[in-house]
N, C-alpha and C positions, 0 to 999 in steps of 0.2 A: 444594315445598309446594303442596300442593291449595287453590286460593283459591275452589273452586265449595261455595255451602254449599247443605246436603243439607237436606232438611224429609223425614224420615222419614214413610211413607203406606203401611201396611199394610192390606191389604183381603183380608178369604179370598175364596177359590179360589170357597167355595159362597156367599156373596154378589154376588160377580161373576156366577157363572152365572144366581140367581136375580134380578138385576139386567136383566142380556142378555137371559133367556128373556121376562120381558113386554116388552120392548121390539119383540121380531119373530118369526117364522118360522124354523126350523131350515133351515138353508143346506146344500148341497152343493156343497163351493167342491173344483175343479182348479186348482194354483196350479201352472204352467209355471216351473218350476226353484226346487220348493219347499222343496228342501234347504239350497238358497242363504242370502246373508245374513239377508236380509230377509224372503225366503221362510221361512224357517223358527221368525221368531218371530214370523209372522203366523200361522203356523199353529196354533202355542202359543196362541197369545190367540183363535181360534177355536173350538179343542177346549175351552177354557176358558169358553167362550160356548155350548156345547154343539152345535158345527157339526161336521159330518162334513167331515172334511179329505183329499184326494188329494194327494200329488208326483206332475208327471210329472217324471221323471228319467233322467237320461243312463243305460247300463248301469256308467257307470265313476264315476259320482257318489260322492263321501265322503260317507253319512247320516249321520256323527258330529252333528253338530250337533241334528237329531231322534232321535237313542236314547234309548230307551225312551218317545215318544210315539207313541200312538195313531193313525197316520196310516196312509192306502192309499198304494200306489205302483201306477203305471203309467211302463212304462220303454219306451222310444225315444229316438230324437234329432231333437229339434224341430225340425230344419231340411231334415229328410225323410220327402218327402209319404208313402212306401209305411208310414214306423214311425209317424210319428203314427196313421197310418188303423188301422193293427194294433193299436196302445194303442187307440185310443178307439172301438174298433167293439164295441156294443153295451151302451156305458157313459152314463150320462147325468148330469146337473150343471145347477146351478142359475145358479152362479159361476164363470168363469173369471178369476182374475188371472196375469196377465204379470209376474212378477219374473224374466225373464233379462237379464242386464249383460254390453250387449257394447262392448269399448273399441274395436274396428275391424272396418267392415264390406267384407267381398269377395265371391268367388263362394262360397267356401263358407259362408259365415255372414253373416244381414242378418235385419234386425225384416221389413222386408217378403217375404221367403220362406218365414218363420216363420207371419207374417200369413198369406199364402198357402194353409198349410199347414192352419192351428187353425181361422179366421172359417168354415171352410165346416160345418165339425163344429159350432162353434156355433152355426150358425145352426138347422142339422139338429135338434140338441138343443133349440132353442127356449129357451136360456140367455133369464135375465132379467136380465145384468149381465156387461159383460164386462172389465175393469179394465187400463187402462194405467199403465205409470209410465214418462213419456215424457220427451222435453228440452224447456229452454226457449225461445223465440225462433229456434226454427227455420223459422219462417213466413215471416222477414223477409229482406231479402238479405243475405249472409253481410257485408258491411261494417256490417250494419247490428245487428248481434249479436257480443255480444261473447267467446262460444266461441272459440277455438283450431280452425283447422281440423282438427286431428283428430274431436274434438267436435264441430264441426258438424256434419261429416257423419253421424255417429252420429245425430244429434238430427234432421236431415233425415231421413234413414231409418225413425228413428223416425214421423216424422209424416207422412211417406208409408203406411205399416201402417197408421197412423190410422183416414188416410182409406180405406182398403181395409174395412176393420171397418165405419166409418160407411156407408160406401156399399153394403154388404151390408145394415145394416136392424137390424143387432144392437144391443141396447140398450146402451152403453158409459158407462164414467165415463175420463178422463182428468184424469190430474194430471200437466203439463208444471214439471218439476225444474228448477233452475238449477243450484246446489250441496249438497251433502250435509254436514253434520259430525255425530262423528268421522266419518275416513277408511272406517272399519271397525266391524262391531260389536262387536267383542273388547274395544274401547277400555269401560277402565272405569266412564267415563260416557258412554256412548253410551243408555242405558237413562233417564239424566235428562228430563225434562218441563222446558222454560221459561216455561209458560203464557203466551208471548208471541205464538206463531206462530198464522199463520191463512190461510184458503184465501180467493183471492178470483178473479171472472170476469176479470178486468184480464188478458187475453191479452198484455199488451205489460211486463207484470211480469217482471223478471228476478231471482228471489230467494235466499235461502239458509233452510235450516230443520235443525233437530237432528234426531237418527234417529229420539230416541224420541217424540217429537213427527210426525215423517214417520208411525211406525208406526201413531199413535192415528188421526191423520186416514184415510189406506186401512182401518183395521179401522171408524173410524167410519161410510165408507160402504158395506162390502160388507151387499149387502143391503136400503141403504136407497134408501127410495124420491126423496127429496130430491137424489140424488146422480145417478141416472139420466140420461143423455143430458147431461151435463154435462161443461164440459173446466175443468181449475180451474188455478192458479198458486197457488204457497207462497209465504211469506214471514213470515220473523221479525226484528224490529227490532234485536234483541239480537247478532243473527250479522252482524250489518254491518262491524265491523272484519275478521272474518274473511272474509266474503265479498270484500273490497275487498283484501285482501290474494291470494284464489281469483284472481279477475280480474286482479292484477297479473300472476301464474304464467303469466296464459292468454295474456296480452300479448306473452311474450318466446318462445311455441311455434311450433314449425314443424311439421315432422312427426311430433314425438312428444310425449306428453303428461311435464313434468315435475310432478315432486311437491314439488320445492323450486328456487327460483331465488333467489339471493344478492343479485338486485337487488332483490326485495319484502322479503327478510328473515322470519324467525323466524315462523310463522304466531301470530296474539296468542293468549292465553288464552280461553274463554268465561268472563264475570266475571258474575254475578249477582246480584241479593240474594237472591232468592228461587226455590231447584231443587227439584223434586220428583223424587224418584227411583219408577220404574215399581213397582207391586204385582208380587210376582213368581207367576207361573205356575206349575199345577202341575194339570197335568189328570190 
């Protein structure tokens, strides 16, 4: 039995657009593995906003997830300099977002070789936003965060790229992630609104937040100007049994990431009184 109750919120497709279009500027957003989870229904709610949307994408990427939307593709693999230079040579963008998910970093695959790879193209390009979706507490020493070190080191990684981005001159937004729910976007309430979560400077925040709420916050900022040179932390009141239950998971890891351990138990429900489920897309 489903205990999350739903507040129906129907919005057209052409009031969203004519919403979004006085709010800013038509965007040219490359979104690095935009076929992806999340990649791809940012992309939806872009083309929705009336922005011009790019995937860069692997040659062996599943676009099921984008069929039948509207999007450019540019194909390589991000973790080498010769294919990204191939894609991106003679292309130009306004936005670039970072949605690759990497669960372990080695020689062949790391956010700072990726970094390496994209910051110099955008700086070329004169991008006026360059969007990370980074880890949290990675800054601090690893006893001092409560990741798993598998995780850490991911989220280390991560925030080394950061700094490679920053230190180039490129105008960036960062939002350092704790925990995510659902797992997946498939989940059939991954798409709900808690109207609870919120972004805040507090670098030392360790949080949790909903996807569909993760989503509005990155679409709220591509673009804008408020968000610029900013690095943010999540956080929603509401995910705290679950994130306390995340944390226990992280507790009992070693070298691999579980998804379930018998000592936290059963991850809880999201309990609400009040969900909003996402307007749905249709560019």
């Amino acid at each position: 039995m489903r205990i999350i109750a739903h507040v129906a919120l129907r919005i057209s497709a052409a009031l969203i657009l004519l919403l979004c279009s006085v709010a800013g500027a038509k965007e040219n957003v490359l979104i690095i593995g935009g076929a992806g989870n999340t990649g791809s229904i940012i992309s939806k709610m872009l083309i929705a906003r009336g922005d011009d949307v790019t995937a860069f994408v692997r040659p062996t990427t599943d676009r099921f997830r984008l069929e039948g939307v509207p999007v450019n593709y540019v194909v390589g693999d991000a973790m080498k300099a010769d294919e990204v230079a191939a894609a991106l040579e003679g292309k130009s963008y306004t936005v670039i977002l970072d949605n690759v998910q990497l669960l372990e970093i080695n020689e062949q695959q790391s956010y700072t070789s990726m970094y390496a790879n994209f910051v110099p193209w955008a700086k070329r390009m004169d991008v006026k936003q360059f969007i990370v979706l980074g880890g949290a507490c990675s800054e601090r020493p690893r006893e001092d965060c409560p990741l798993s070190p598998p995780l850490y080191k991911v989220a280390a990684d991560q925030t080394i790229a950061e700094y490679i981005l920053r230190g180039a001159g490129v105008p960036y937004t960062v939002f350092r992630l704790g925990a995510l729910f659902p797992g997946g976007p498939d989940h059939p309430d991954a798409g709900i609104r808690t109207g609870t979560s919120f972004l805040s400077a507090n670098l030392s925040l360790f949080g949790a937040i909903w996807r569909g709420d993760f989503y509005d916050h990155i679409f709220g900022c591509i673009g804008t100007q408020r968000c610029i040179n900013e690095i943010f932390t999540l956080d929603d009141p509401s995910m705290k049994p679950k994130l306390d239950n995340w944390l226990c998971k992280r507790r009992y890891e070693t070298d691999t990431i579980n998804f379930f351990d018998p000592r936290c138990g059963e991850e809880p429900p999201l309990v609400l009184p009040h969900a909003v489920t996402a307007p749905e897309q249709n560019p």
